[in-house]
TORVEXLUM-105192 format. One record per residue: x, y, z of N, C-alpha, C in turn; residue in three letters. Coordinates in pm, whole numbers, padded with zeros to 5 digits, always signed. Layout:
BEGIN
XYZXYZXYZALA ...
END
This chain:
BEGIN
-01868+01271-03188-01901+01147-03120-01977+01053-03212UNK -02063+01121-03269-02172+01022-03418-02056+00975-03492UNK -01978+01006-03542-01869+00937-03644-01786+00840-03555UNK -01764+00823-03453-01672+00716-03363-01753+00564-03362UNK -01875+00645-03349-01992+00520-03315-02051+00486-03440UNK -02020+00552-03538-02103+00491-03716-01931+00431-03685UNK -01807+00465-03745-01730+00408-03780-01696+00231-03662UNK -01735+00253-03550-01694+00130-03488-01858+00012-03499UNK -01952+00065-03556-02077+00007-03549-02014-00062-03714UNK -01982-00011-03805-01965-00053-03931-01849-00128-03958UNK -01771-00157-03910-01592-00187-03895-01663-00347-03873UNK -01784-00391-03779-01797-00463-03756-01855-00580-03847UNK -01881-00522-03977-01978-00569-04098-01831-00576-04199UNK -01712-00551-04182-01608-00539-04295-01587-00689-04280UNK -01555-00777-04387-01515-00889-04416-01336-00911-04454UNK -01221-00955-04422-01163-00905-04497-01119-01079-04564UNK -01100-01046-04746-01040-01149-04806-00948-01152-04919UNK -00897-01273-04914-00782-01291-04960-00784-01373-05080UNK -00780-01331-05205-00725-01486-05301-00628-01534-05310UNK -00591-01638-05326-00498-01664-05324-00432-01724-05495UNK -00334-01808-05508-00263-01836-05657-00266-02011-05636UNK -00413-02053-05586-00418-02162-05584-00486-02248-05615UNK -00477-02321-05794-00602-02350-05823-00695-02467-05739UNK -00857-02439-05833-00885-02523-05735-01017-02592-05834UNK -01066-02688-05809-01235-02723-05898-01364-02764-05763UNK -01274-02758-05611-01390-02788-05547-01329-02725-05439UNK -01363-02715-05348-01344-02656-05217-01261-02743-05143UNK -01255-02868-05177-01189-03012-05098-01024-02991-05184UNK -00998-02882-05277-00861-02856-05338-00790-02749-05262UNK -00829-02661-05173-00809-02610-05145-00730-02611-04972UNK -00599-02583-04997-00533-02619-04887-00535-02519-04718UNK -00566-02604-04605-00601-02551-04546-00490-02429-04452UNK -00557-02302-04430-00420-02186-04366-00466-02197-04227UNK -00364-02170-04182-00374-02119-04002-00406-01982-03970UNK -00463-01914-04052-00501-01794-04007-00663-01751-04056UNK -00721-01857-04166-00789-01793-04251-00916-01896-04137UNK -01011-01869-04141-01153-01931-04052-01223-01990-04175UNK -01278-01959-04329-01296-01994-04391-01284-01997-04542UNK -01295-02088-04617-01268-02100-04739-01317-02175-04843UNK -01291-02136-04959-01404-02143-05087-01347-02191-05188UNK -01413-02232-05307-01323-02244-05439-01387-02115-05530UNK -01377-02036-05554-01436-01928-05624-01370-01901-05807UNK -01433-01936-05902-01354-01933-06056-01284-01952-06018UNK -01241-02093-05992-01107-02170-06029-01045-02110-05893UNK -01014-02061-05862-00896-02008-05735-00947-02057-05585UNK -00872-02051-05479-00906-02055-05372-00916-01913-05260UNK -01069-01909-05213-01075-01724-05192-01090-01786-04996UNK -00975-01725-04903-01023-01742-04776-01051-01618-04716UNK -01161-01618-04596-01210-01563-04536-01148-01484-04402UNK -01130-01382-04344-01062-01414-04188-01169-01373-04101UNK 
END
């Protein structure tokens, strides 16, 4: 039962992200997705959030 409740207490802290192949120099280059909630310009690329 302790491992159901660590694994669903922690699942909740996972981030998941994506880079993508899209350059970028500011965050305003970066084209907006329908799935992603947020997004960044990270070294040159565009990194979104879900």
């Amino acid at each position: 039962m302790f491992v159901y409740v660590l694994i669903i207490f922690l699942s909740q802290f996972l981030i998941v992200t994506s880079r993508s192949k899209f350059p970028c120099l500011s965050i305003i280059d970066c084209p907006d997705l329908r799935y992603h909630t947020l997004q960044n310009c990270i070294r040159g690329f565009c990194v979104y959030l879900e």
